[in-house]
N, C-alpha and C positions, 0 to 999 in steps of 0.2 A: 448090323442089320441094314438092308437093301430099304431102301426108296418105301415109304407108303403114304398110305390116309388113314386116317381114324376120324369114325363119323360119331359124332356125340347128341344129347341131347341133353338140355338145362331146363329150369323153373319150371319142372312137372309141365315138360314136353310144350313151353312157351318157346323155348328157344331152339331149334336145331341147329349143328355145327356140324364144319369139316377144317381138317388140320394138315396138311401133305409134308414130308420133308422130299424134295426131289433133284438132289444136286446131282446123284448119279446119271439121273434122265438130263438133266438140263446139260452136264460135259456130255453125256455122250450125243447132245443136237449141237452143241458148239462143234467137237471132233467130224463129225457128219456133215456140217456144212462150212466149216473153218468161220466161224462167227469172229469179228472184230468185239473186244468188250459189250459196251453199249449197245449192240444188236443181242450179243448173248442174252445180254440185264431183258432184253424188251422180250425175249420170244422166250426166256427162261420164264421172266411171268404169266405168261398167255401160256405158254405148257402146265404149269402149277394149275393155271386155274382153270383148264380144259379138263384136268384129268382130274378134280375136285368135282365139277360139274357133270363129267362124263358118270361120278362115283353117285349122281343126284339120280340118275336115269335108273329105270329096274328091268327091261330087256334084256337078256345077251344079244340080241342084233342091233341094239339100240346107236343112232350113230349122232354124234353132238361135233358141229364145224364152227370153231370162230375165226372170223375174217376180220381186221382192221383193212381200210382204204383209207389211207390217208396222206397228206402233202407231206410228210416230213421224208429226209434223205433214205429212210429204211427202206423204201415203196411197198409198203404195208407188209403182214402179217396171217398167216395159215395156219391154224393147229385144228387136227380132228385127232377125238377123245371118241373109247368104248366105252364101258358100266362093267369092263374088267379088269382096269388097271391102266389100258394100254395106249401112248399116247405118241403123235407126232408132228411135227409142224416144220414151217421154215421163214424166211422171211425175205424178201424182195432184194434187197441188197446188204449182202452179208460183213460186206467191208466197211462200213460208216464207221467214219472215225470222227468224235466230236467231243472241245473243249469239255472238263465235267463243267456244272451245273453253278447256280450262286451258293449254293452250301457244300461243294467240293464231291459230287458225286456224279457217276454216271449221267449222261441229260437222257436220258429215255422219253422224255415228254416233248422236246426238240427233236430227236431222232424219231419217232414217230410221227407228229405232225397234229393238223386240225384232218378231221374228214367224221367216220362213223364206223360203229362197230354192226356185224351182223351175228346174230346167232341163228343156225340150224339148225334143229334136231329133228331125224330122221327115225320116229318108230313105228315103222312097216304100216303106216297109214297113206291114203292115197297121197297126199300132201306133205311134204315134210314141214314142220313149225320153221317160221322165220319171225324172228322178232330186229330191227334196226332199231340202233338208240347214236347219238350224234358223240363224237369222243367230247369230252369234258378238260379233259387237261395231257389226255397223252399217256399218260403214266398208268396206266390199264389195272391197277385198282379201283381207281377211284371210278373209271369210266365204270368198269361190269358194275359199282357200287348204283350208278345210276343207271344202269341198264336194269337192274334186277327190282330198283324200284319204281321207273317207267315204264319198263316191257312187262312185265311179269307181277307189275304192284307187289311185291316180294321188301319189306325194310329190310336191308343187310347192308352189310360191312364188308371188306374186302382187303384182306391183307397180302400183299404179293412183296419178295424180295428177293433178288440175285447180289452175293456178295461175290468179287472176284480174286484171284491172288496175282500177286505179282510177274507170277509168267503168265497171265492170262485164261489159267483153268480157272474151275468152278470152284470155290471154296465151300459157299453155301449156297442153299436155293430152297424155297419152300411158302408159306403162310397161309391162311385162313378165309374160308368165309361162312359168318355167320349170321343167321336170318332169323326175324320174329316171325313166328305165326300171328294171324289175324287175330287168336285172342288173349294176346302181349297186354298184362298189367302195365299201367302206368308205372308203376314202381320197379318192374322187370327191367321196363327199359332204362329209365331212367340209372338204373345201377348198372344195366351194361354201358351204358354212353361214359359213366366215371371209370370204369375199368379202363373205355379205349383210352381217354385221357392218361392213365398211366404209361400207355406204349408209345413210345419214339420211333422206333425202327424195329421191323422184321428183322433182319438179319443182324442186329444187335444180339436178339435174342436167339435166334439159332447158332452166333457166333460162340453164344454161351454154353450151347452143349443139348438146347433145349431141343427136348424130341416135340413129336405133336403133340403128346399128350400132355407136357409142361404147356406147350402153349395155351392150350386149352382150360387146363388148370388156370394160369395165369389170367386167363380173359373170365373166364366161366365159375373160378370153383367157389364163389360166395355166392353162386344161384344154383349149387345144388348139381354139377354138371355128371352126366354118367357117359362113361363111354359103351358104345353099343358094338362095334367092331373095327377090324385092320382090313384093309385093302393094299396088296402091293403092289409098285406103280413102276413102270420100265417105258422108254424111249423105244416102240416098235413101230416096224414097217411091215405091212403084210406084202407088199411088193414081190412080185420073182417074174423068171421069163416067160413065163405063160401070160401073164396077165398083161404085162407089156404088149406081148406079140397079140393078144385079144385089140389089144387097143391101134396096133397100127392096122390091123385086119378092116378097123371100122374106120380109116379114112379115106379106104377105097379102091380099086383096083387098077385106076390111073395115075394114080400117086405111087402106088406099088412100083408098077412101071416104069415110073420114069425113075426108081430107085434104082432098079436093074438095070436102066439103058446106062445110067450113071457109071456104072461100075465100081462103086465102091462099099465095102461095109457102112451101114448104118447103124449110129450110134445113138439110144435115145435113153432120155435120163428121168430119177423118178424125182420130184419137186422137195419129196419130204423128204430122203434117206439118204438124197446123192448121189445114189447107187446108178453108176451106165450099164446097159445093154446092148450089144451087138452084136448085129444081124448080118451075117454073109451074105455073099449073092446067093448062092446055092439056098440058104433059109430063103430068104426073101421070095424065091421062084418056088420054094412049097408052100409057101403061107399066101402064095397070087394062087397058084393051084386052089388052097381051101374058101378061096374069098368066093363068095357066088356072084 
């Protein structure tokens, strides 16, 4: 089975949960932008938990953007998430190569840097919601951890992991987040905080074979956890030539110009898929023609 989420719910609907396994989506954003390891680990977790979050939203046009800005050699982090599955992202500099970490692992939290996290979500309101929370440690669990309980006063958990293999694909990729609602028993929590204590590592446990729904079991199933449905999840670009060519339309007719006095095709690229586009002269002088 292909990439999903499974959304649950625990302690008679105290607890809501989401669980993704997404290694297929996270190889295919490595293959896509040729990710160094430790850029993988960083925008394979921002992927997982876009397309968790995006699974939070109930639109079909519903649009969720997260943005990391921050100092570390990545130069930050892009992934926008649907509420169908579909998700994609990139990240600033795709080649960071960096010692692992003091417990022998990817440094994702050095590759990323200090700065702040933004979330958008875009649901066909004049406005789209923007919430900023400041990064915490880099390591982009823990940051949404406090994002979710700053921006959104939401208690949750956040479990994110990219394990890699030796030629540098994806081996594993996936984890969790799960929220109290406002009227969380003292005892509810209290026995989910001993559950987290038992986990050491995300990708430990997906290394084990564990789908989401062991995860889940694993975190959840001494409170009672029901799963409520699957969501499948894929690495998509809605990108193509039209949309491109919309967009160089909208920088102008003098810009156009000096593309064609140039004489050369124009090449322009999409942030999230990689994917070039190119534009002959001959395009270039019908799409001056359509510009008003």
């Amino acid at each position: 089975m292909g990439d999903y989420i499974v959304r649950a719910t625990a302690a008679n609907s105290q607890i809501r949960a989401f669980a993704i396994t997404s290694r297929d989506t996270v190889e295919a954003a490595r293959k896509a932008h040729d990710t160094s390891p430790v850029a993988t680990a960083a925008l394979g977790r921002l992927l997982s938990a876009g397309a968790m979050m995006g699974a939070m939203m109930k639109g079909e046009k519903d649009l969720l953007t997260l943005q990391i800005h921050a100092s570390g050699p990545l130069n930050g982090l892009t992934v926008t998430a649907d509420s169908q599955g579909h998700v994609k992202g990139y990240v600033g500099n795709p080649s960071v190569i960096l010692p692992p970490n003091d417990k022998g692992k990817l440094d994702v939290g050095s590759a990323v840097g200090i700065g702040f996290l933004n979330v958008i979500k875009d649901m066909g309101l004049k406005e789209p919601y923007l919430g900023q929370t400041e990064l915490k440690t880099g390591e982009i669990g823990d940051d949404l951890t406090y994002y979710f309980a700053a921006s959104e006063q939401v208690p949750s958990t956040v479990g994110l992991g990219v394990l890699m293999n030796r030629d540098n694909t994806v081996r594993q990729a996936g984890g969790w987040i799960i929220q109290l609602m406002p009227f969380a028993e003292e005892s509810v929590i209290s026995a989910l905080e001993e559950n987290l204590k038992e986990i050491t590592s995300v990708t430990a446990l997906l290394d084990e074979g564990m789908s989401p729904e062991d995860l889940l079991q694993r975190l959840l199933g001494n409170l009672g956890v029901e799963m409520n449905d699957t969501l499948p999840v894929e690495f998509y670009c809605n990108c193509d030539k039209e949309r491109v060519e919309k967009a160089l339309i909208s920088i102008g007719k003098q810009e156009i110009k000096q593309m064609i006095a140039d004489g050369k095709p124009v090449e322009l690229n999409c942030h999230f898929c990689n994917t070039n586009y190119v534009f002959t002269i001959e395009e270039l002088k019908a799409i001056l023609k359509r510009c008003r």
